[in-house]
N, C-alpha and C positions, 0 to 999 in steps of 0.2 A: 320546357326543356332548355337546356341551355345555360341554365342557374346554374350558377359557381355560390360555394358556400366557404365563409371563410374557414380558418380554423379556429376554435374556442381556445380566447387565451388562458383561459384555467388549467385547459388538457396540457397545452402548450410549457407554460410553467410548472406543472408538475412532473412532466417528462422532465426538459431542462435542470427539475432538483434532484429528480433520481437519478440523474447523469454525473451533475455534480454530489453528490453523494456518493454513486456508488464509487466515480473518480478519488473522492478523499480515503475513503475507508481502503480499497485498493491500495492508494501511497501510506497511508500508514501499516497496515499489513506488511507494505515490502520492507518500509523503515524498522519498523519493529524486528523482522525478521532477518534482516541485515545487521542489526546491532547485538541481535542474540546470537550469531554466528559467529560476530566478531568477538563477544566476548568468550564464547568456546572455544576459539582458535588459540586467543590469549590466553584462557588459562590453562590448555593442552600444554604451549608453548612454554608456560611458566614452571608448571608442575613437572615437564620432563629435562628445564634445565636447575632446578630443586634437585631433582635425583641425580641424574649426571650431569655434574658443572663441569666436565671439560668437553671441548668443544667439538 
């Protein structure tokens, strides 16, 4: 009684990669999803001063 067990650094590092993993995939998801927005904005923008240029 009394034994303290470390943790396995295998479990340890494989946690740690799915963290950072799932942290990458998450910033490119948003990245991705931010630049696609952006460019439907601009070409909303574009497209409805194509049709009416005055302002």
């Amino acid at each position: 009684m009394g034994e303290r067990r470390g943790l396995n650094p295998r479990v340890v590092d494989s946690q740690s990669t799915a963290l950072i993993h799932l942290a990458t995939s998450a910033l490119i998801l948003y990245k991705n999803d931010f630049y696609l927005n952006l460019y439907h904005f601009y070409s909303f923008f574009l497209s409805s001063k194509i049709h009416n240029p005055l302002p």
